[in-house]
GUTI-716257 format. One record per atom (N, C-alpha, C): residue number from 1; y, x, z; residue in three letters; atom name. Coordinates in steps of 0.1 Angstrom, whole numbers. Example, Ala and Ser with C-alpha at 12.3 -4.5 7.8 and 13.67 -1.06 7.14 Angstrom:
2
<atom n="1" py="-57" px="132" pz="78" res="ALA" atom="N"/>
<atom n="1" py="-45" px="123" pz="78" res="ALA" atom="CA"/>
<atom n="1" py="-33" px="132" pz="78" res="ALA" atom="C"/>
<atom n="2" py="-22" px="128" pz="71" res="SER" atom="N"/>
<atom n="2" py="-11" px="137" pz="71" res="SER" atom="CA"/>
<atom n="2" py="0" px="129" pz="79" res="SER" atom="C"/>
! end
This chain:
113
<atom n="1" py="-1056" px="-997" pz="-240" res="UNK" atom="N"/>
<atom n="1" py="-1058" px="-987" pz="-230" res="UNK" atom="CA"/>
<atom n="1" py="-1046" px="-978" pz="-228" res="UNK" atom="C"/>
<atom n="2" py="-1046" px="-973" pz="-215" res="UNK" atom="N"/>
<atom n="2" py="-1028" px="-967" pz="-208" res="UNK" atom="CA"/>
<atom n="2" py="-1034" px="-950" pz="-222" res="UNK" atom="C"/>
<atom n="3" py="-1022" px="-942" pz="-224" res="UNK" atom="N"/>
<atom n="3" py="-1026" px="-933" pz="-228" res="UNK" atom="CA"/>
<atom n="3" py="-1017" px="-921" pz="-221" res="UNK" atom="C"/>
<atom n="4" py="-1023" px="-921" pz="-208" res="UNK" atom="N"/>
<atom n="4" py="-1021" px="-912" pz="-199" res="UNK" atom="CA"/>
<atom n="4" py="-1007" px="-916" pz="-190" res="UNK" atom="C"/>
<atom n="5" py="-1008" px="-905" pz="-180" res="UNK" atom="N"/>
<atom n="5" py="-997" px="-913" pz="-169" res="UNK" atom="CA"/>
<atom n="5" py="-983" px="-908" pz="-174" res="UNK" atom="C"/>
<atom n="6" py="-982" px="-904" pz="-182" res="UNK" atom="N"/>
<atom n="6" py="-966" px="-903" pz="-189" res="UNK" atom="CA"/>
<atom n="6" py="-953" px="-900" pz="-175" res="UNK" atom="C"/>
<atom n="7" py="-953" px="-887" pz="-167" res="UNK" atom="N"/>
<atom n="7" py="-946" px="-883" pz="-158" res="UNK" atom="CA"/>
<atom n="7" py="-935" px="-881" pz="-168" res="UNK" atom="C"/>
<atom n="8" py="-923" px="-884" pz="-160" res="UNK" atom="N"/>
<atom n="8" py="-909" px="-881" pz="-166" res="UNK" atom="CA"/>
<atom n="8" py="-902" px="-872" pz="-159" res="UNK" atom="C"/>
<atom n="9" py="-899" px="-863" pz="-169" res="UNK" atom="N"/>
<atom n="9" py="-894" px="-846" pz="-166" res="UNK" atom="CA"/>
<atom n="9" py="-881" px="-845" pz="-174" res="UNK" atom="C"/>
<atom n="10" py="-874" px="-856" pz="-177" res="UNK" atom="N"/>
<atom n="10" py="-862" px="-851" pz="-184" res="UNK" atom="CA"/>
<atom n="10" py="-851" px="-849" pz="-175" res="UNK" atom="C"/>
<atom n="11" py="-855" px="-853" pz="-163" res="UNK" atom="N"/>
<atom n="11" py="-840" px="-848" pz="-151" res="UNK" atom="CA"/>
<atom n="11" py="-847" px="-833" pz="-145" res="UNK" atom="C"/>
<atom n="12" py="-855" px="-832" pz="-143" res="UNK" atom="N"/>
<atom n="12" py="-861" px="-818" pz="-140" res="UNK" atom="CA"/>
<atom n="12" py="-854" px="-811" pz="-153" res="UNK" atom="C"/>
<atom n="13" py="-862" px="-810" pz="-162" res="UNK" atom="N"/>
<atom n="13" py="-854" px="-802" pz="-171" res="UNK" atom="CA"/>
<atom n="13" py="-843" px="-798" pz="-174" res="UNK" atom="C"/>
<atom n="14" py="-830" px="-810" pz="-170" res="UNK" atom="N"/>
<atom n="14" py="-817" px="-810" pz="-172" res="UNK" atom="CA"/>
<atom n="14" py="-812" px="-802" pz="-155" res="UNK" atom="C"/>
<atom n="15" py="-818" px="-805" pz="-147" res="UNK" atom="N"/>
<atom n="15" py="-812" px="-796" pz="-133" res="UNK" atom="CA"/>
<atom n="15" py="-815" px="-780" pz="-140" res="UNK" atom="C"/>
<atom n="16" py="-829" px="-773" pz="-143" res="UNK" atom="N"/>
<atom n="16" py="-832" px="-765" pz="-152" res="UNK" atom="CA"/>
<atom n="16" py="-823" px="-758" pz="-159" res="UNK" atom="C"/>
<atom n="17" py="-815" px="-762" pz="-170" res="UNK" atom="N"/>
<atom n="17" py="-811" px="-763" pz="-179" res="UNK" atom="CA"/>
<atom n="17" py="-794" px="-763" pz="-173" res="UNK" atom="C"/>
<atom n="18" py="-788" px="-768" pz="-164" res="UNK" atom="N"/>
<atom n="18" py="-779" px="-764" pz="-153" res="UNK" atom="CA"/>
<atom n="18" py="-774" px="-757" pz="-147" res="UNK" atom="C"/>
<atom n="19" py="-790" px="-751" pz="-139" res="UNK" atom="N"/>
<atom n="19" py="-789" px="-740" pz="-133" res="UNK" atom="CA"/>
<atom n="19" py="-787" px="-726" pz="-142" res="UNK" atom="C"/>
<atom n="20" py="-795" px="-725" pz="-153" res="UNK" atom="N"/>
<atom n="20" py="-798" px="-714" pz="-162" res="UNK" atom="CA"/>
<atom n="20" py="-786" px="-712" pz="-167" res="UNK" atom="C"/>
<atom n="21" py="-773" px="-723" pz="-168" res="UNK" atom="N"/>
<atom n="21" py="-764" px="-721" pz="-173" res="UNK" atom="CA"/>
<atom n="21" py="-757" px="-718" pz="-160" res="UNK" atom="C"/>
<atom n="22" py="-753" px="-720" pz="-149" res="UNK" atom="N"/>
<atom n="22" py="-750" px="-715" pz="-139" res="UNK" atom="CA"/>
<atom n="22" py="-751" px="-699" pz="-135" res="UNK" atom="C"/>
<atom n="23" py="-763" px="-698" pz="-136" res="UNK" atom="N"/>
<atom n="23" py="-763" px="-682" pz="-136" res="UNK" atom="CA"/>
<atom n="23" py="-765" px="-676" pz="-149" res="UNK" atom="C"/>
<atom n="24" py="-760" px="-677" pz="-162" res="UNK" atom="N"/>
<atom n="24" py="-760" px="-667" pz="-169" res="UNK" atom="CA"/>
<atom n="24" py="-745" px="-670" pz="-170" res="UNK" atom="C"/>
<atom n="25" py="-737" px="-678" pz="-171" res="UNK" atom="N"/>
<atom n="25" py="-721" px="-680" pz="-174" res="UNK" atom="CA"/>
<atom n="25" py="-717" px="-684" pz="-164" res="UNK" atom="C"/>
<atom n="26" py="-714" px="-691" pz="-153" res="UNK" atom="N"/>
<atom n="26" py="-706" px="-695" pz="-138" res="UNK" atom="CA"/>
<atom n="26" py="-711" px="-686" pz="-135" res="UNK" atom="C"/>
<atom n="27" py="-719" px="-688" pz="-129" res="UNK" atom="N"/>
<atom n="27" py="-722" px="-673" pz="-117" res="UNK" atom="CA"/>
<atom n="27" py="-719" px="-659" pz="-119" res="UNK" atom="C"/>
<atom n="28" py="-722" px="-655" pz="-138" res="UNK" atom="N"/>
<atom n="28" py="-722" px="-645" pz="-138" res="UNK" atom="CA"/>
<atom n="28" py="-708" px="-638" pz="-141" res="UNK" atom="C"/>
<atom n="29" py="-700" px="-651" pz="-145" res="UNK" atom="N"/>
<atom n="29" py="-686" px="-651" pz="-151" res="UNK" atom="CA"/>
<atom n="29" py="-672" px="-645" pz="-139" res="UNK" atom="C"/>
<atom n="30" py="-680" px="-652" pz="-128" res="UNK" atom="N"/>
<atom n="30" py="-675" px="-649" pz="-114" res="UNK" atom="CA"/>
<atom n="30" py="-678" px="-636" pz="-108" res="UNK" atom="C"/>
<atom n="31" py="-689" px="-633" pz="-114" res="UNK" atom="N"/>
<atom n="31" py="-696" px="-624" pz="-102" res="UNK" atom="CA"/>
<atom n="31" py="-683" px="-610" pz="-110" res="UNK" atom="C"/>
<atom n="32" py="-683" px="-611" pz="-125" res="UNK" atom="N"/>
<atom n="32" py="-674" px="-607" pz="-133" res="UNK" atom="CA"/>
<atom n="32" py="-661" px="-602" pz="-132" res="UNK" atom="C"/>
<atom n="33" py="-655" px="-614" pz="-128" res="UNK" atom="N"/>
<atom n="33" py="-646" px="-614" pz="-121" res="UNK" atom="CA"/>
<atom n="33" py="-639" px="-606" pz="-112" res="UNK" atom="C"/>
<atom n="34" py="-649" px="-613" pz="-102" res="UNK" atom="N"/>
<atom n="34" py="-649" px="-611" pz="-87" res="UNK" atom="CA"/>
<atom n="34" py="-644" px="-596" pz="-91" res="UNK" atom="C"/>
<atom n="35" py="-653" px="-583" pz="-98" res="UNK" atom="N"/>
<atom n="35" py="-660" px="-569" pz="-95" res="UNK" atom="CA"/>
<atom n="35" py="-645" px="-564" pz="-101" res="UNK" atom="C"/>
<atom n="36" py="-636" px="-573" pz="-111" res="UNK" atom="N"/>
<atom n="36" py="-625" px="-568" pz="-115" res="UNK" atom="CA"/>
<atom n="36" py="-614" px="-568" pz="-110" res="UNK" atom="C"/>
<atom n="37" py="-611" px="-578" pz="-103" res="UNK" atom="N"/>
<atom n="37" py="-602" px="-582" pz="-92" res="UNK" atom="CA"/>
<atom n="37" py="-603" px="-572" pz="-81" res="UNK" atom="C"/>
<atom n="38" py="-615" px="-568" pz="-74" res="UNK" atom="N"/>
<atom n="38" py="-619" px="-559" pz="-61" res="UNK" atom="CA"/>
<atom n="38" py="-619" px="-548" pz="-67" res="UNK" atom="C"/>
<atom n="39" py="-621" px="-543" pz="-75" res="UNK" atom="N"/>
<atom n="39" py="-624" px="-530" pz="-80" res="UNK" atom="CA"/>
<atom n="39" py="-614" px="-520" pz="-80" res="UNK" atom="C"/>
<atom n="40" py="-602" px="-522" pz="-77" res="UNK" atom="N"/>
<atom n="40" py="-590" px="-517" pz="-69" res="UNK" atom="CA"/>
<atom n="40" py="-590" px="-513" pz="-52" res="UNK" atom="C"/>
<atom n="41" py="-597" px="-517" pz="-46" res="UNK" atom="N"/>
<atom n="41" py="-599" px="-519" pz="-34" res="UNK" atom="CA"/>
<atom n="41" py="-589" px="-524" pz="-23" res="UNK" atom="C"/>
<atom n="42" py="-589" px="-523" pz="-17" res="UNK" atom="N"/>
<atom n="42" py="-579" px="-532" pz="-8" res="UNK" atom="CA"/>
<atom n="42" py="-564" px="-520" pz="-6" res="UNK" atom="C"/>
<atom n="43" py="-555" px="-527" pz="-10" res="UNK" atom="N"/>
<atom n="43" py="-540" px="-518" pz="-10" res="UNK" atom="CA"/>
<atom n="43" py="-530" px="-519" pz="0" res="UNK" atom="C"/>
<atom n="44" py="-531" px="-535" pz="0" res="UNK" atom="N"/>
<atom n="44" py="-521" px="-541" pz="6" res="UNK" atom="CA"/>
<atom n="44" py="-518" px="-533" pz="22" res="UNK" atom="C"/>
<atom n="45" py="-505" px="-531" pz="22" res="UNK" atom="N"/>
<atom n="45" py="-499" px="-526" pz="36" res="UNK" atom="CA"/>
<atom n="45" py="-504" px="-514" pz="35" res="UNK" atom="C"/>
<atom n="46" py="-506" px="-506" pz="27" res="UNK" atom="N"/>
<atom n="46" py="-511" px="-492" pz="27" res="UNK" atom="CA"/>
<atom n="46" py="-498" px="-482" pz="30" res="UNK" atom="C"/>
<atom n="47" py="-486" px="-488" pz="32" res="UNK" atom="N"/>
<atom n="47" py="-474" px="-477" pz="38" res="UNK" atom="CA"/>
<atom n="47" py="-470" px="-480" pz="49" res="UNK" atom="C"/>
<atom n="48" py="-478" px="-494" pz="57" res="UNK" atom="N"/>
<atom n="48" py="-477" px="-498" pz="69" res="UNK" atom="CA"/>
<atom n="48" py="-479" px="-487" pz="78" res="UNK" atom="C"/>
<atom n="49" py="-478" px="-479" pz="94" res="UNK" atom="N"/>
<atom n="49" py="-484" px="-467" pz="98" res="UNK" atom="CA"/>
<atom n="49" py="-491" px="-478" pz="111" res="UNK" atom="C"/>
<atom n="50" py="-501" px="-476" pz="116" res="UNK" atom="N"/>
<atom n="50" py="-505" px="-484" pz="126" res="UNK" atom="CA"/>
<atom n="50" py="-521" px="-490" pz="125" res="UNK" atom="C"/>
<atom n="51" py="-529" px="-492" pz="137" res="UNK" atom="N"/>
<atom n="51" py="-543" px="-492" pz="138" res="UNK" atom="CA"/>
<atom n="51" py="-544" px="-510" pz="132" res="UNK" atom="C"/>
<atom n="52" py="-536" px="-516" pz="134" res="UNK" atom="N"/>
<atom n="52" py="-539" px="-528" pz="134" res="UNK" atom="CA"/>
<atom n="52" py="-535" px="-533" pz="117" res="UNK" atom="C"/>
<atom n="53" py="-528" px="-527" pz="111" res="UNK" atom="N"/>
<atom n="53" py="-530" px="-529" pz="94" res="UNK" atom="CA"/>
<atom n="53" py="-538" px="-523" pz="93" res="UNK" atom="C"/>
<atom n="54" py="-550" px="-513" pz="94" res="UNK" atom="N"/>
<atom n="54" py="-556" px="-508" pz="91" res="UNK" atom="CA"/>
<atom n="54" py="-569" px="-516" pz="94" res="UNK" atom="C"/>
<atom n="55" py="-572" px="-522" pz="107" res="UNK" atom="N"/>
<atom n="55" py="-582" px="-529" pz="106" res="UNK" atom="CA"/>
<atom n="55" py="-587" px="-545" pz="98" res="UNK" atom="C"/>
<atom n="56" py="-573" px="-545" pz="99" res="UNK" atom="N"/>
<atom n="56" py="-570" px="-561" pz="90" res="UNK" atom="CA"/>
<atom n="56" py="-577" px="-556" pz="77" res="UNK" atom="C"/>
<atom n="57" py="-571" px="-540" pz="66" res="UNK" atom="N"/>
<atom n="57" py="-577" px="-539" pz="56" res="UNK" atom="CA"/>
<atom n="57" py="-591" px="-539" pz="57" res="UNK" atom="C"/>
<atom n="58" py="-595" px="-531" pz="65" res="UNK" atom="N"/>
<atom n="58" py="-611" px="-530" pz="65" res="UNK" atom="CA"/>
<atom n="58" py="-617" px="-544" pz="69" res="UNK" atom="C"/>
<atom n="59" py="-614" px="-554" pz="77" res="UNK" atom="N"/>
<atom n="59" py="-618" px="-568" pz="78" res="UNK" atom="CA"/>
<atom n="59" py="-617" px="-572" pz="60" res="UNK" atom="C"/>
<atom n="60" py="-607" px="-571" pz="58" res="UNK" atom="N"/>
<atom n="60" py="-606" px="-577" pz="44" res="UNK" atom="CA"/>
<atom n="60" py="-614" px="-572" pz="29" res="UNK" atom="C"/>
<atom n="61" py="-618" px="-559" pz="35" res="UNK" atom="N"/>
<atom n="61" py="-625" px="-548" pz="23" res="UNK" atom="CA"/>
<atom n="61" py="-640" px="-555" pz="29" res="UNK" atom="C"/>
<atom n="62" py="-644" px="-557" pz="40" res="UNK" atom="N"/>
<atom n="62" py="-655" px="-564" pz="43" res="UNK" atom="CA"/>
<atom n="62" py="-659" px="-577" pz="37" res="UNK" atom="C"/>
<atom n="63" py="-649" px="-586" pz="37" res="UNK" atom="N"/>
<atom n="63" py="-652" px="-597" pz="31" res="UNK" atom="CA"/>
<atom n="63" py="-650" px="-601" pz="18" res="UNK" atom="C"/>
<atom n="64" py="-638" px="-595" pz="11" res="UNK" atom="N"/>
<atom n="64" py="-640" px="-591" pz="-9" res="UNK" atom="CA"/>
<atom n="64" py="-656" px="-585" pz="-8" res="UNK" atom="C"/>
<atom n="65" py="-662" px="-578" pz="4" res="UNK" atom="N"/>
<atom n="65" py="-678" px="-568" pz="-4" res="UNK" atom="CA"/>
<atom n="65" py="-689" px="-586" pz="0" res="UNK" atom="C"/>
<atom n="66" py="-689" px="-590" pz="10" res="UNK" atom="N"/>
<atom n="66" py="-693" px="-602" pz="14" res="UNK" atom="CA"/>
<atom n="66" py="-695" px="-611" pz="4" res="UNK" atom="C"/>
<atom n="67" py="-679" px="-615" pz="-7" res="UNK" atom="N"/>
<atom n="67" py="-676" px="-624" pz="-13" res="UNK" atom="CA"/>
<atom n="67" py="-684" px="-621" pz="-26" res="UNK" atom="C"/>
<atom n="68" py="-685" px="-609" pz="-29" res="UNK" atom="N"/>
<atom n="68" py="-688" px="-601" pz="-39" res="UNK" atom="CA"/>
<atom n="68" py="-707" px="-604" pz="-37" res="UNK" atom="C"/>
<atom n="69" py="-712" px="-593" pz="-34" res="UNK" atom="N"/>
<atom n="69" py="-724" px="-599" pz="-27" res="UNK" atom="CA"/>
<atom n="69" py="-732" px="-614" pz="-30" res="UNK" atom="C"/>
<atom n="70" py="-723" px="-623" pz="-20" res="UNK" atom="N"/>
<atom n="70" py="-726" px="-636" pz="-22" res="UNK" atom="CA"/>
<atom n="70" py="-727" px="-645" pz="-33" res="UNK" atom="C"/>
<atom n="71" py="-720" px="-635" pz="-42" res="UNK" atom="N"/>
<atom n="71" py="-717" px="-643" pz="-57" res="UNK" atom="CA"/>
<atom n="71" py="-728" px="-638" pz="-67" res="UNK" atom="C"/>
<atom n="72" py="-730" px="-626" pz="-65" res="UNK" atom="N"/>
<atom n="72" py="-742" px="-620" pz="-72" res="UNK" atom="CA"/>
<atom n="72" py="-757" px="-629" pz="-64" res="UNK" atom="C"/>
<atom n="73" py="-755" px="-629" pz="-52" res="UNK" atom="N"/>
<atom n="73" py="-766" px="-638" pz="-48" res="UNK" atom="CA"/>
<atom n="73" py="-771" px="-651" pz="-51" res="UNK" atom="C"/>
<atom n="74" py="-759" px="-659" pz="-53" res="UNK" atom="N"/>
<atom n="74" py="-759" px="-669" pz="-61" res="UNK" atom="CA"/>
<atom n="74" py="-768" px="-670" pz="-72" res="UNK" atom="C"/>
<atom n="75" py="-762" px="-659" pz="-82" res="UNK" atom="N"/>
<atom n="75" py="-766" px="-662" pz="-96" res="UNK" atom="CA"/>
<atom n="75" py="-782" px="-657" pz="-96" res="UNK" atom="C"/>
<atom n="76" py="-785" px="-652" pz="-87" res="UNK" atom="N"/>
<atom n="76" py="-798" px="-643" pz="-85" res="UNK" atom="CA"/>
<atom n="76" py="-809" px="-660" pz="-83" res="UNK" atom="C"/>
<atom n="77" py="-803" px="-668" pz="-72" res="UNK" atom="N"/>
<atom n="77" py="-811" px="-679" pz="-67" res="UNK" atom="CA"/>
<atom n="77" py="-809" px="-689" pz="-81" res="UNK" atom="C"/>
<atom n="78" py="-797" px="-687" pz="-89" res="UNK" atom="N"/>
<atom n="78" py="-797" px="-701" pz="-99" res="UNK" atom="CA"/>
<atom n="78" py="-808" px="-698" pz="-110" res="UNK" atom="C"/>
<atom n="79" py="-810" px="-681" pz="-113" res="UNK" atom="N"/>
<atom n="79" py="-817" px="-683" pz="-122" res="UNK" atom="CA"/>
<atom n="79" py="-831" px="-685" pz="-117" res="UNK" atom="C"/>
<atom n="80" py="-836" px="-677" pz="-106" res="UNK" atom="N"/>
<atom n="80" py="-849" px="-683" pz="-103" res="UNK" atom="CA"/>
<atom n="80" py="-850" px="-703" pz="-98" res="UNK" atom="C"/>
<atom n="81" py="-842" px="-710" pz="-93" res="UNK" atom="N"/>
<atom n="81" py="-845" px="-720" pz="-91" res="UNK" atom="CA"/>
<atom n="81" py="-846" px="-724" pz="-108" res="UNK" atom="C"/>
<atom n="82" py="-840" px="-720" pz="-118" res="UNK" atom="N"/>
<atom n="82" py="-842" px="-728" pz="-131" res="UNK" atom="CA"/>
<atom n="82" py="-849" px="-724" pz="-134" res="UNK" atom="C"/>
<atom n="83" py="-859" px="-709" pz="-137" res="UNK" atom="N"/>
<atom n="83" py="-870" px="-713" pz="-141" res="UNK" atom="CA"/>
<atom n="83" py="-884" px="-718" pz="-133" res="UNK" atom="C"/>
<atom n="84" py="-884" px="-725" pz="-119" res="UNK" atom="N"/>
<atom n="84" py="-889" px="-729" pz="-109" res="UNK" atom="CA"/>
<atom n="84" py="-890" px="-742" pz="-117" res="UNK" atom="C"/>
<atom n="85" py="-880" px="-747" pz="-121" res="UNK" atom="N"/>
<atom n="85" py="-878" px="-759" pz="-127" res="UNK" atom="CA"/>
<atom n="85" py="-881" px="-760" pz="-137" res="UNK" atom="C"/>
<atom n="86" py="-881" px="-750" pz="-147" res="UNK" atom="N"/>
<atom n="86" py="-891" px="-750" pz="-159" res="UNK" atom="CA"/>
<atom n="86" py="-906" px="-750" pz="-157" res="UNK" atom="C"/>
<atom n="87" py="-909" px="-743" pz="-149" res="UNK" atom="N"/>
<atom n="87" py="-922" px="-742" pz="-143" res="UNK" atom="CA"/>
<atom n="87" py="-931" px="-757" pz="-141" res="UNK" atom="C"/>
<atom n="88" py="-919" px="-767" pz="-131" res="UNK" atom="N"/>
<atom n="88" py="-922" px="-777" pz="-128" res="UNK" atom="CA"/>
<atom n="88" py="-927" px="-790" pz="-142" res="UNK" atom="C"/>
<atom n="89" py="-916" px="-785" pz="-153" res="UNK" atom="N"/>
<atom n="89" py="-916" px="-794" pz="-163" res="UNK" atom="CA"/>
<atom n="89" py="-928" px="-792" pz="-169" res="UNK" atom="C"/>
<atom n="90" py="-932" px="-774" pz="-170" res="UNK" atom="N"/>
<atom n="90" py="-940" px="-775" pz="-180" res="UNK" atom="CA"/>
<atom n="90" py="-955" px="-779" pz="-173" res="UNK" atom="C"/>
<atom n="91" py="-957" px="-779" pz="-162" res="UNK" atom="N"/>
<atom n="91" py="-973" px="-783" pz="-151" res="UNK" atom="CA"/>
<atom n="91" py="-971" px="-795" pz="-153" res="UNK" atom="C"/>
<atom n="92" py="-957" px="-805" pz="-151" res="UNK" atom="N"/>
<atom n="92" py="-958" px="-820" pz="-149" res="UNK" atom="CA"/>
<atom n="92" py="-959" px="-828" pz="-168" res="UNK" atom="C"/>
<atom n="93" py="-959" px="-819" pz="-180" res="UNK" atom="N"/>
<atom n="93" py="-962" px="-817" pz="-191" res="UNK" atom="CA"/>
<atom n="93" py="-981" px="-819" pz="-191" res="UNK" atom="C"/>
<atom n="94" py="-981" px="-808" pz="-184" res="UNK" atom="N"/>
<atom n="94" py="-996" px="-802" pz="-185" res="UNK" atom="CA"/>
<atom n="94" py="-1006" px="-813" pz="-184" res="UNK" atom="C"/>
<atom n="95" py="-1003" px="-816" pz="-168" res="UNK" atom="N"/>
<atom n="95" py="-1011" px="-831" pz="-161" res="UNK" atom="CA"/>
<atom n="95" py="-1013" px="-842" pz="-172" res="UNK" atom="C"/>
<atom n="96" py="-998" px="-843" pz="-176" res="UNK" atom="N"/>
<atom n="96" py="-998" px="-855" pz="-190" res="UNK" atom="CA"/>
<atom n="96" py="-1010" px="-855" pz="-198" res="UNK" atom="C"/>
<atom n="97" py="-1010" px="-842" pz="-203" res="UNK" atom="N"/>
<atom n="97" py="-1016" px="-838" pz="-215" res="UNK" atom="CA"/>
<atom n="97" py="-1032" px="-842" pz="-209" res="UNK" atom="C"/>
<atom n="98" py="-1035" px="-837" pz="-198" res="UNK" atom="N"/>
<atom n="98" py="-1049" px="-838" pz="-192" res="UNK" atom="CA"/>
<atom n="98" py="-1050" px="-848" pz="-190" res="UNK" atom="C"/>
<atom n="99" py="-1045" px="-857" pz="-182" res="UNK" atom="N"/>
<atom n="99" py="-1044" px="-871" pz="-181" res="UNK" atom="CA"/>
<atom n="99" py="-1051" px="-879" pz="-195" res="UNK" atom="C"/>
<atom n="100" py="-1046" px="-880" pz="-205" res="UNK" atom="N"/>
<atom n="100" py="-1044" px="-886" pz="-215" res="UNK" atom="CA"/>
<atom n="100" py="-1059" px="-882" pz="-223" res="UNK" atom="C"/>
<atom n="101" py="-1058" px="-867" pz="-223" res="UNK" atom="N"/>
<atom n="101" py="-1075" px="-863" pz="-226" res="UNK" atom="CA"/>
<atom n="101" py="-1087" px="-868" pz="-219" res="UNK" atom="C"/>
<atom n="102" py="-1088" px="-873" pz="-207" res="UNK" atom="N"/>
<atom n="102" py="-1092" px="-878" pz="-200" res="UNK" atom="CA"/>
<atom n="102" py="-1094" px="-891" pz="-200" res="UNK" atom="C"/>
<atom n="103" py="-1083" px="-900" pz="-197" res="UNK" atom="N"/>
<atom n="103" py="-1086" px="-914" pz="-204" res="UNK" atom="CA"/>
<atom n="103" py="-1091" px="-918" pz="-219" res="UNK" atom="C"/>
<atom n="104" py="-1087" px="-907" pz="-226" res="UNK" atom="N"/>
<atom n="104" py="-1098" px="-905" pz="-241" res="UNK" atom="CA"/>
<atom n="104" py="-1108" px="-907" pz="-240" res="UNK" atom="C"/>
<atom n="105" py="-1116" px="-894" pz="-230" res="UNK" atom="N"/>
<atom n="105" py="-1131" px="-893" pz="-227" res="UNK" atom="CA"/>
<atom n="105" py="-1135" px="-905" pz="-223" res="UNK" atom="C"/>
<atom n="106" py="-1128" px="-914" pz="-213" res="UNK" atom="N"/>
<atom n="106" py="-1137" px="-920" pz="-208" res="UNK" atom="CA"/>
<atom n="106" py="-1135" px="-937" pz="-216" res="UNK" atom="C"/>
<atom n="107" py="-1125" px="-933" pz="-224" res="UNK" atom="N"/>
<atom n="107" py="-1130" px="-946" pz="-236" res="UNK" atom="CA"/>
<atom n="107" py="-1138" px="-945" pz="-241" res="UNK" atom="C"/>
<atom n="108" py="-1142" px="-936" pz="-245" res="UNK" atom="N"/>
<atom n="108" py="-1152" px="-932" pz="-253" res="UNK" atom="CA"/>
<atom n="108" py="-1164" px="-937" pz="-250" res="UNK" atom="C"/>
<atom n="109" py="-1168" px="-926" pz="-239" res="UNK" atom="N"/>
<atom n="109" py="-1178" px="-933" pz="-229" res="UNK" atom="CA"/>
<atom n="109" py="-1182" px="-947" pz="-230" res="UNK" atom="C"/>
<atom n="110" py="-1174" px="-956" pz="-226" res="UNK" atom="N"/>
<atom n="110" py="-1178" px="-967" pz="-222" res="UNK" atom="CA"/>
<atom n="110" py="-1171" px="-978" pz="-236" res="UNK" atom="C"/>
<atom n="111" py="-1172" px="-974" pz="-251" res="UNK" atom="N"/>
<atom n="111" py="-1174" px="-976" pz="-259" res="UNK" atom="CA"/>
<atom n="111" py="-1157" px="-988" pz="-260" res="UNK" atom="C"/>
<atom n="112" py="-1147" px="-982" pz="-258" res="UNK" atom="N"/>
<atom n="112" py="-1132" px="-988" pz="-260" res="UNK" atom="CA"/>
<atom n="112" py="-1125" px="-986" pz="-268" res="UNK" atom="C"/>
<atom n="113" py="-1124" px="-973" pz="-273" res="UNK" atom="N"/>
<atom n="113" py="-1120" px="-965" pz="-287" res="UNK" atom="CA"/>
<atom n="113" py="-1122" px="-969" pz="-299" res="UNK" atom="C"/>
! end
């Protein structure tokens, strides 16, 4: 007799296990970074006199806060997709387990055991 449907969750868990490592060290390593690098704010051409270095800086202070932002966003989606994916391993776990209890019962039942 089968003893239960034996779902395979070791690539789930390793995407999982990827991501969690994505957002607690990549993502967060960057996001790190990123806040030390910009944290000066934008300098360049600051003895330039004229509207047009001045909008280029603010284009540019926009997209260091954009780049910044986006990076923190990242790490925000990696850690909820990994535990999404933990989630998945431990239900596709669960099934297993009921499955198996299940095919027990009905050995039983019908005198296979």
């Amino acid at each position: 007799m089968a003893d239960g449907v034996r779902i395979e969750t070791g690539q789930v868990a390793d995407v999982a296990a990827g991501l969690a490592a994505d957002a607690d060290e990549g993502f967060a390593s960057a996001e790190a970074r990123a806040a030390a690098l910009h944290a000066h704010g934008v300098v360049f051409g600051a003895a330039v006199p004229g509207g047009t270095m001045l909008a280029a800086k603010e284009r540019y202070a926009r997209a260091l806060a954009y780049t910044d932002a986006n990076l923190r966003a990242y790490r925000r989606m990696a850690a909820v997709l990994a535990a999404q994916a933990d989630q998945v391993v431990r239900e596709l776990g669960a099934a297993d387990r009921i499955s198996e209890q299940s095919q027990r019962r009905l050995a039983d039942l019908v005198g296979l055991s």
